[in-house]
C-alpha positions as CSV (number, residue, x, y, z in Angstrom):
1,X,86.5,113.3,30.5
2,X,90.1,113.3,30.2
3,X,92.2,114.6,33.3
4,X,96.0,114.7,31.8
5,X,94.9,118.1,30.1
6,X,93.9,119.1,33.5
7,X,96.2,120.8,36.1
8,X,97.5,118.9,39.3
9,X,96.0,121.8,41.2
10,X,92.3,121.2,39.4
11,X,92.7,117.2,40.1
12,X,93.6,117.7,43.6
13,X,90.6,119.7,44.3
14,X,88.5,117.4,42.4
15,X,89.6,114.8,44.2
16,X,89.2,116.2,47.7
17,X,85.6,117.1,46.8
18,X,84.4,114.1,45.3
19,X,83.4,110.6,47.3
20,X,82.2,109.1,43.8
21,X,83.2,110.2,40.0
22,X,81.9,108.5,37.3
23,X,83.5,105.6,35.6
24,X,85.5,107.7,32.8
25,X,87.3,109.7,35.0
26,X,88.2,106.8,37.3
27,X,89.8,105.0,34.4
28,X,91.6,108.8,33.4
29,X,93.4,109.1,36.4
30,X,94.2,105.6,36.8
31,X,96.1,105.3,33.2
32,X,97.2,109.2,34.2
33,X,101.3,109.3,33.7
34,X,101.9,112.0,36.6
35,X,103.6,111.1,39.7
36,X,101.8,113.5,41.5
37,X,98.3,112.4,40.1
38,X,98.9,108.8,40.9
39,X,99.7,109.7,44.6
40,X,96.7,111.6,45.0
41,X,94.7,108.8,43.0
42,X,95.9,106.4,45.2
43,X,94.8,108.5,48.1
44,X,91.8,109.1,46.8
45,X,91.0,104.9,46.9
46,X,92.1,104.4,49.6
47,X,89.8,107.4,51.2
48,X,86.6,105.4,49.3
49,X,87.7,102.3,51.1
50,X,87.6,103.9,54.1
51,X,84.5,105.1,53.5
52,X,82.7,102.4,52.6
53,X,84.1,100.2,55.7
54,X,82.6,103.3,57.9
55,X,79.7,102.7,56.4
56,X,79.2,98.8,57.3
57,X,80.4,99.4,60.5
58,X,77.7,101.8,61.1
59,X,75.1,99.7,59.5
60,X,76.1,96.8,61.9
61,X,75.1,99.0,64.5
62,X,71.8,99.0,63.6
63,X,71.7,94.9,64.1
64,X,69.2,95.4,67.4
65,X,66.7,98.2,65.8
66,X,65.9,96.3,63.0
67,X,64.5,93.7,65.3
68,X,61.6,96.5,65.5
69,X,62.0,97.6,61.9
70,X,61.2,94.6,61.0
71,X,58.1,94.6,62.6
72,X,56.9,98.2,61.5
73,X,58.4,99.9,65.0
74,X,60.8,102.7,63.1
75,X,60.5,104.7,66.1
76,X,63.1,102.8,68.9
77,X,64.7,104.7,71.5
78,X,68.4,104.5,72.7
79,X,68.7,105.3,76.1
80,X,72.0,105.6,78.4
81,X,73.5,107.7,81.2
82,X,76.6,109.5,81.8
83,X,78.0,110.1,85.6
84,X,76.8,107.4,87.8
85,X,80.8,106.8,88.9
86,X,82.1,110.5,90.1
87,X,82.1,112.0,93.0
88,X,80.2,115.0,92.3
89,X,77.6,116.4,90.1
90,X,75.1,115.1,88.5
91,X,74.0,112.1,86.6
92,X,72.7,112.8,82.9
93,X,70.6,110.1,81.1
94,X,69.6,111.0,77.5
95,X,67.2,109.5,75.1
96,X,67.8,109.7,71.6
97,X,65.3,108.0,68.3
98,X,67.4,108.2,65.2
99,X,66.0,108.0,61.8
100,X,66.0,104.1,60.4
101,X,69.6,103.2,59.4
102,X,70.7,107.1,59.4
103,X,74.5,106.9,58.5
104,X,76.4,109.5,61.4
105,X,79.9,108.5,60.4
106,X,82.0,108.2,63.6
107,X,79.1,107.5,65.8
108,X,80.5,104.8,68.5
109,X,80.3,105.1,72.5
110,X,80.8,108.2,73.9
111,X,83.5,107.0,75.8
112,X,85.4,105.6,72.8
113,X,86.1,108.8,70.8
114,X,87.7,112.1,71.6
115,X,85.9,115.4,73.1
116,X,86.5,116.8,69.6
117,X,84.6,114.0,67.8
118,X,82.3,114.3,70.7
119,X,80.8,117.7,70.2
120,X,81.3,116.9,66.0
121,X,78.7,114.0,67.1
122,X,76.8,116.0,69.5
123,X,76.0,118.4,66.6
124,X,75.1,115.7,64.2
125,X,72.9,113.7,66.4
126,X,71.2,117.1,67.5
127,X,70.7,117.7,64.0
128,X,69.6,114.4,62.4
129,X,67.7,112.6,65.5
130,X,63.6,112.7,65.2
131,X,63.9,113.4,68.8
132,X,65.9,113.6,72.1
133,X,65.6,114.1,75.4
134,X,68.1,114.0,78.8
135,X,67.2,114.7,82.1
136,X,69.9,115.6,85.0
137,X,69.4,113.6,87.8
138,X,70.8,116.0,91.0
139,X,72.9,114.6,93.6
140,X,70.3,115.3,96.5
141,X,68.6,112.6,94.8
142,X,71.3,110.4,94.1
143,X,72.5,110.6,97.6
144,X,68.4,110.2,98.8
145,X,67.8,106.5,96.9
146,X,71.0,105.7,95.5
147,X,72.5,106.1,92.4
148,X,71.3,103.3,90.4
149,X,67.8,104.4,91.3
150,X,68.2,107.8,90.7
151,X,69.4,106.6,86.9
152,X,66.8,104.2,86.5
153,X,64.0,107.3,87.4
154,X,65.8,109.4,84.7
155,X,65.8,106.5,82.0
156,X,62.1,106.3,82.8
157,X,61.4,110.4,82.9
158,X,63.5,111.0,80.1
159,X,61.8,107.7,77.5
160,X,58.4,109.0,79.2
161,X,59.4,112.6,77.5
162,X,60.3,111.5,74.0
163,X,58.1,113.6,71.4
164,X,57.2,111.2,68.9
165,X,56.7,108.7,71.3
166,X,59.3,105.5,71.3
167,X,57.7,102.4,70.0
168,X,60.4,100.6,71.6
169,X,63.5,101.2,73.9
170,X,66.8,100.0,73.7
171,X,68.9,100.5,77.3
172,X,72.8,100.5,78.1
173,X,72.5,97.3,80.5
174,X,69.8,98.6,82.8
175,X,66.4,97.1,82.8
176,X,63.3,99.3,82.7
177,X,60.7,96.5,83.2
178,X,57.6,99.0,83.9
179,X,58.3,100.4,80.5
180,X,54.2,99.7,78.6
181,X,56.4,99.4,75.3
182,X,58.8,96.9,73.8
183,X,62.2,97.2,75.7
184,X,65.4,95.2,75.5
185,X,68.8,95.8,78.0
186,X,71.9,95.2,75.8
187,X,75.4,94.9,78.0
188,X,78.0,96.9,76.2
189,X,74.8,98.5,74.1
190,X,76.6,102.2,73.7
191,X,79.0,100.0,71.5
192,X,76.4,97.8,69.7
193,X,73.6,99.9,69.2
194,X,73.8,103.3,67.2
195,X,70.7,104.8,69.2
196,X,72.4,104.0,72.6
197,X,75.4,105.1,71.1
198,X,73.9,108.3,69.9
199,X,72.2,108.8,73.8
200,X,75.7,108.4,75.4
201,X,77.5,110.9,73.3
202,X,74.2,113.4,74.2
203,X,74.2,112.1,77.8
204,X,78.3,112.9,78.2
205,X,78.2,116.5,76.2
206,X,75.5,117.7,78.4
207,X,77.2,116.2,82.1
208,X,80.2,117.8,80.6
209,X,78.8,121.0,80.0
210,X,77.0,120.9,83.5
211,X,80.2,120.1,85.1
212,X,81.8,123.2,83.2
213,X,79.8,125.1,84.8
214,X,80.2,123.9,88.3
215,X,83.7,124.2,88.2
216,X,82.7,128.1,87.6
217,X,80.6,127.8,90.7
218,X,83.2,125.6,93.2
219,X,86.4,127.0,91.9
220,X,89.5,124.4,93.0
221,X,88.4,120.8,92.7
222,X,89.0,120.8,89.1
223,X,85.5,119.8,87.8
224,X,86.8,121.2,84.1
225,X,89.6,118.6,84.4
226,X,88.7,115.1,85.7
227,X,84.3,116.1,85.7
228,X,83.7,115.0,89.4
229,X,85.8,111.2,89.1
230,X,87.7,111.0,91.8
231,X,91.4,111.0,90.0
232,X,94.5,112.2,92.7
233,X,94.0,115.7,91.8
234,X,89.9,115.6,92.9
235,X,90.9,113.8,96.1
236,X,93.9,116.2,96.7
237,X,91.1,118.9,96.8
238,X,89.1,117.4,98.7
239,X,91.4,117.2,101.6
240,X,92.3,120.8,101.0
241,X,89.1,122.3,100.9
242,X,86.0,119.6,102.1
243,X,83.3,119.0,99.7
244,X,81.3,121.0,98.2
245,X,77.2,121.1,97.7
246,X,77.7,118.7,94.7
247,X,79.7,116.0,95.9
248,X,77.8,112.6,96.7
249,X,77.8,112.3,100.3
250,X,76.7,108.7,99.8
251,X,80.0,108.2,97.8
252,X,83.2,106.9,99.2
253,X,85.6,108.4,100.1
254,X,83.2,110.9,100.6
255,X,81.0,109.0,103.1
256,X,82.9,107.9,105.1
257,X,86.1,110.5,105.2
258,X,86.1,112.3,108.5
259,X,89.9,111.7,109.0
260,X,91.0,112.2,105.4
261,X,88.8,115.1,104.8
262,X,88.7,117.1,108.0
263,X,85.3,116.9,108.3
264,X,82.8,114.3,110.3
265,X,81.0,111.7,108.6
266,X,77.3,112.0,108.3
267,X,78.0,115.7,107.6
268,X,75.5,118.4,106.1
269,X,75.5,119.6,103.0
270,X,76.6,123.0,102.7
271,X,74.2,125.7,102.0
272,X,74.6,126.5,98.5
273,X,74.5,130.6,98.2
């Protein structure tokens, strides 16, 4: 196939819609004497090289579930939370299995790519995943046993709710030692494994979402904005209004800010109506 009887218009939109064309066409466009078809060749390389780098660097991330691919375990859960450092709301842990070496181009930590590439992910993962599962861990709770305990119970409720069932569980630097299945705690995982990667970005979109709506519910502390970490404009509210029924009240400054706050220390939560 010979592309210099062929429009610019007609190789642009060939070359938009094509990852791969076959070797004729290649050499075509290469020899091609147009200005304008050499730029958008030259695009189009570099756009495959891209491409092809994405795809190594996702594969890499699959370095830890092999371990258990290896050993006929295809089904290895990512686990990680999202939340344990606000003041308010909840935290979220989320449990994600991907398909064996599944190729979700731009899936890194949650915390490494934007809220638009975020929900794109989201989608994806929601899509592609063989299963999920996150569980909202409520701030009673957090406040009753603390909140590394409260996300260790929902790392535990939410691999225990997987459906297929993990056959082994990879975790975002907490270790689940009563786990009955093969388990591994990876520090930095969300960046080194593509199923912990996968459970933060499900694990942020759905505290996100949760937090959306609580800014609904508690107008004026900016829950939309900063989701419950305590930047100037969260503490600035909380000095103008008190905390709401969702803020830790084991949480400093929370705990501990009669003076700053205007209200004691040790206070009740507020009746939620």
């Amino acid at each position: 196939m010979k592309t210099e009887p062929m429009k610019v218009s007609q190789i642009a939109s060939l070359l938009q819609h094509q990852q791969e064309l076959p070797l004729q066409v290649v050499e075509s466009l290469r020899t091609d004497p147009r200005p304008t078809v050499k730029r958008l060749f030259e695009k189009w390389i570099t756009r495959g090289q891209r491409h092809e780098q994405e795809i190594r660097r996702v594969r890499e991330l699959y370095l830890y579930e092999s371990v258990y691919y290896n050993q006929c375990q295809p089904l290895v859960a990512g686990i990680d939370e999202a939340g344990r450092g606000p003041l308010a709301g909840p935290v979220v842990v989320a449990a994600v299995i991907l398909p064996k070496f599944v190729f979700l181009p731009g899936l890194n930590d949650s915390k490494q790519v934007s809220a638009a590439q975020r929900e794109k992910l989201y989608y994806t993962i929601k899509e592609t995943a063989l299963a999920i599962n996150w569980q909202s861990i409520s701030v009673d709770l957090i406040d009753e046993i603390n909140i590394y305990q409260a996300t260790v119970r929902g790392m535990y409720q939410a691999a225990a709710a997987l459906q297929p069932a993990a056959q082994a569980v990879l975790i975002d630097a907490v270790k689940l030692p009563e786990l009955t299945i093969p388990w591994q705690a990876i520090i930095g995982g969300d960046a080194l494994s593509a199923s912990i990667a996968a459970a933060s970005v499900i694990a942020k979109v759905e505290r996100d979402r949760i937090m959306l709506g609580l800014n609904q519910q508690y107008p004026g502390y900016g829950f939309d904005k900063h989701k419950g970490y305590g930047t100037k404009e969260h503490l600035d509210a909380l000095r103008r209004l008190g905390p709401s029924p969702v803020h830790r009240r084991s949480f400093e400054p929370v705990k501990s800010g009669g003076g700053l706050f205007g209200f004691e220390a040790g206070y009740a939560r507020p009746v939620t109506t």
